[in-house]
N, C-alpha and C positions, 0 to 999 in steps of 0.2 A: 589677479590682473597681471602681476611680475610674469608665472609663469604663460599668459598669453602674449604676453610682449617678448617672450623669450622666444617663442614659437615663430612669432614675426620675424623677428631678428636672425634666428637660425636660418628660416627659408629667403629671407630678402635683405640685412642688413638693417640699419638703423633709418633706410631712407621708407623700409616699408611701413613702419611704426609711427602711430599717430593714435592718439588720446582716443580718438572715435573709433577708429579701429580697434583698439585692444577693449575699450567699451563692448562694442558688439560681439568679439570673439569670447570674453568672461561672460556674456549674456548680463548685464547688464544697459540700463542707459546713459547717452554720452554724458549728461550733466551728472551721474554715480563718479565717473573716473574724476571729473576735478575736485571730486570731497578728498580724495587722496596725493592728488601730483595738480601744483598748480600750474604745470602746461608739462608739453614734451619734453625739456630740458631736463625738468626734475624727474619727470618718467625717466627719462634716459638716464641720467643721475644716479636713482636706485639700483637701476639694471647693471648699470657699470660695478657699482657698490658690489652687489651680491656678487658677480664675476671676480670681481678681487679676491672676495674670501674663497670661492675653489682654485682661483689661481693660486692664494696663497697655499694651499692644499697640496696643490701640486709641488710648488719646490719645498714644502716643509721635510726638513730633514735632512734634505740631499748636497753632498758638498757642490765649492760651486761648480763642477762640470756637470754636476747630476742637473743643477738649476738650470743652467745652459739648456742644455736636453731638453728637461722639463719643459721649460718657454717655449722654446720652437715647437714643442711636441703639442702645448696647449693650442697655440696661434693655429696650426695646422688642421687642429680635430674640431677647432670652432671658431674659424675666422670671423664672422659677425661678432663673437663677441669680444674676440682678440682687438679689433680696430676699432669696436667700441670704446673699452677700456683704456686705451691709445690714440685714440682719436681727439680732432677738434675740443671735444669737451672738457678732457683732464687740463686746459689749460685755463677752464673756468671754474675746476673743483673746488676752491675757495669758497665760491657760491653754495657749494653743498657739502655741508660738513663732513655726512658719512664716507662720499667717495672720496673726499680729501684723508681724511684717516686712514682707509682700506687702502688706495695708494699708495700711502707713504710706509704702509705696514709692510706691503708687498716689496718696497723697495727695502726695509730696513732689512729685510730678510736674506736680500740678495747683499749689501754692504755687512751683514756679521760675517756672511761666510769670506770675504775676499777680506785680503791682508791692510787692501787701503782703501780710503773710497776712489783715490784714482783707478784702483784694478777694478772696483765696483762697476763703474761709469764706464770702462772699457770694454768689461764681459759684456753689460746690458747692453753698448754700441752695437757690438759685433751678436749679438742670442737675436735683439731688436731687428737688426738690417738683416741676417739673414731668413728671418722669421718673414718680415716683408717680402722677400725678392722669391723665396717660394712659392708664397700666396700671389704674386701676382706674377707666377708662370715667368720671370726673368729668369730663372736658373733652369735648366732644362735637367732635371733629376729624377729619371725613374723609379729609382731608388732613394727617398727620399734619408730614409732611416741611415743609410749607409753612408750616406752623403753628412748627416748629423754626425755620426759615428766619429767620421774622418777628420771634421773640421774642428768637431768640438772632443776632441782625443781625453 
């Protein structure tokens, strides 16, 4: 069911996604999908979850300009699930244990590598905003990579 919610989410974001719907795309029936997510929230919930841990994937390793990169480069190659993850939701992750953990893993990741958590909070200001202003065609970048290159030196 994850990976047909995922397939949603890639071709339409999180508004195309509904409990019936990813029902019918797993071939199963709607009353199957609430033995597992007891509504769209906690669907959405998981899906953020397991995004975290590729996200986390992606800056493991990398000092922080590599993460910088990394982030923008994520948000870019899957924006569904980049505003998922970022989205409305994370401010109810409380509600849901896993994405509250996978969250904060992701953030710990990006404060081991910066010297303070103010430089922490500063990188992810600026990886965050320009990650957004890409995605939503504000910055006029044909070159997007080189554009990353430059800003995030």
């Amino acid at each position: 069911m994850l990976d047909r919610a995922d397939a949603l989410l890639d071709a339409g974001g999180d508004g195309a996604i509904s409990l019936r719907e990813v029902a019918r795309a797993a071939g199963v029936s709607a009353t199957a999908a609430y033995r597992h997510f007891a509504d769209k929230e906690a669907l959405l919930a998981a899906l953020a979850a397991r995004h975290y841990a590729d996200f986390g994937t992606a800056l493991a390793g990398a000092s922080l300009t590599g993460m910088g990169r990394a982030y923008i480069r994520f948000a870019l190659a899957r924006p569904g699930r980049f505003r998922l993850m970022f989205g409305p939701l994370l401010a109810r992750a409380a509600a849901h244990p896993e994405l509250a953990a996978a969250s904060r893993a992701a953030f710990a990741a990006l404060s081991a590598a910066a010297s303070s958590p103010d430089e922490a909070l500063r990188a992810w200001g600026l990886v965050h905003g320009l990650a957004h202003l890409l995605l939503d065609g504000a910055i006029p970048a044909p070159d997007q990579e080189a554009l990353i290159a430059r800003l995030i030196p």
